[in-house]
N, C-alpha and C positions, 0 to 999 in steps of 0.2 A: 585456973591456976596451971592446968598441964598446958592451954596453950601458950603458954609465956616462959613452960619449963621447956618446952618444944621452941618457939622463936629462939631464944637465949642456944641451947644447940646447936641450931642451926648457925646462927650469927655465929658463934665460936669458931665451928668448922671454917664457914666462910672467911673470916680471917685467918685461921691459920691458914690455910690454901692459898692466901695471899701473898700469907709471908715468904714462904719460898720463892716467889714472882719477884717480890723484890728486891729480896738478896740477889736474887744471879740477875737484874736490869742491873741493879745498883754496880756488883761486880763488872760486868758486859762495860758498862760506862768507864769505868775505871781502867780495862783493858784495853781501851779504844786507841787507837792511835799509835804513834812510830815509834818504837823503842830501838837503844842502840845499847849493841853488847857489852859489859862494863868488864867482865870477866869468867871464865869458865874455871871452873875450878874442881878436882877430885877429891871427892871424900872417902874415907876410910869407912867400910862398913861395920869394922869390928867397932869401933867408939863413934861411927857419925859426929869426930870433931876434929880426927885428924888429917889437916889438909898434904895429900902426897903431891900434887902438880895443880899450878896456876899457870892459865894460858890467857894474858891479858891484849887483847887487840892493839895493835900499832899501825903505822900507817896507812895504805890505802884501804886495808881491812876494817881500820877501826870507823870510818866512816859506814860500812855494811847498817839495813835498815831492816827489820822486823815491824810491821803495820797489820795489825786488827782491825777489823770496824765491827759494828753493832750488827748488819748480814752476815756473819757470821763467817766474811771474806778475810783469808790471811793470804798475805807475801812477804818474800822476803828477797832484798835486796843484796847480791853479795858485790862487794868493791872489793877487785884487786888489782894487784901492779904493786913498780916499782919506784919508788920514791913519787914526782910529780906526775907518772904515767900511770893514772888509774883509769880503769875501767869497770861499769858496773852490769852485771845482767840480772836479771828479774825472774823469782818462780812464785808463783799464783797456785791459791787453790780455797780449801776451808778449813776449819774449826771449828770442835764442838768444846763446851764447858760446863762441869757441873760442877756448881757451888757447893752444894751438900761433901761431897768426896774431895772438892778440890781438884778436879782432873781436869787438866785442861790434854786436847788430843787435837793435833795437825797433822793436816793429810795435802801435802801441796799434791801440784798436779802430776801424774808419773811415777808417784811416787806410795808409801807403804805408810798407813798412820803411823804418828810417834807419840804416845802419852807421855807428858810431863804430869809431877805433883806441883800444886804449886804452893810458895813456902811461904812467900808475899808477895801481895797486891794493892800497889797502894797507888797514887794518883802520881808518884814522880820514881818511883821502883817497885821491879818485881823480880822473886829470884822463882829460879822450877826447878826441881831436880826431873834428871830424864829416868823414865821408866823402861828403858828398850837397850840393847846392846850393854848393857853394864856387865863387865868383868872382874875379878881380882884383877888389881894391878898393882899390888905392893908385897904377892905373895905368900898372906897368911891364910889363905882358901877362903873370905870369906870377901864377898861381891862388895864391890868400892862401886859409890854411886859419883856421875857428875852433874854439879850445881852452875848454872847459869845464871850470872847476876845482869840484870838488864839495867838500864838508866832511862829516862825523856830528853 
């Protein structure tokens, strides 16, 4: 009897220990690939509803590309210019993600990691609020965060 109270244990552990493996594959999957900015937006820290400024991408910019892959490789694509004269240059680097917390953290090349939370993740949108440089910006002292809506 105790060995089967000891297998059964065991087996339990080793599934849970699984689970976490594949929530953040299953996650990793879902973040794969090119996402384009849908809108930035600042939220009010005091209510987290109320929106002070939308910065929605327009022309050469709004084509700009955000690309994950499953190595754990991020870049990002910026397009600018003026009307038909776009130009785009390229910054490369990595990201880490942890499912459990939600965190996602990119550290292009040259540059200083940035955590995001992320709010959703889903197979055709994801939003992240940024964790870094956030200030009051509507003057009631208390930190206004901004939300990034991406698109496929």
């Amino acid at each position: 009897m105790k060995k089967y109270l000891l297998l059964f244990a065991f087996s339990a552990l080793a599934l849970n220990s699984c689970e976490d493996d594949d929530i953040q594959n299953y996650e990793l999957d879902m973040l794969k690939g090119e996402w384009k900015t849908k809108k930035a937006e600042v939220i009010s820290g005091a209510d987290n509803k109320t929106v002070i400024s939308t910065d929605v991408p327009a022309g050469c910019s709004a084509k700009s590309v955000t690309e994950f892959r499953t190595d754990y490789y991020a870049a990002y694509t910026a397009v600018t210019g003026i009307g038909a004269t776009c130009t785009s240059s390229k910054t490369e680097g990595k990201y880490s993600y942890d499912s459990e917390k939600k965190e996602l953290t990119i550290q292009y090349d040259n540059d200083m990691p940035r955590k995001f939370k992320v709010i959703i993740l889903s197979s055709t949108e994801m939003r992240l609020m940024t964790m870094f440089d956030n200030i009051d910006q509507d003057g009631d002292t208390v930190i206004d965060y901004t939300y990034i809506s991406y698109v496929r």
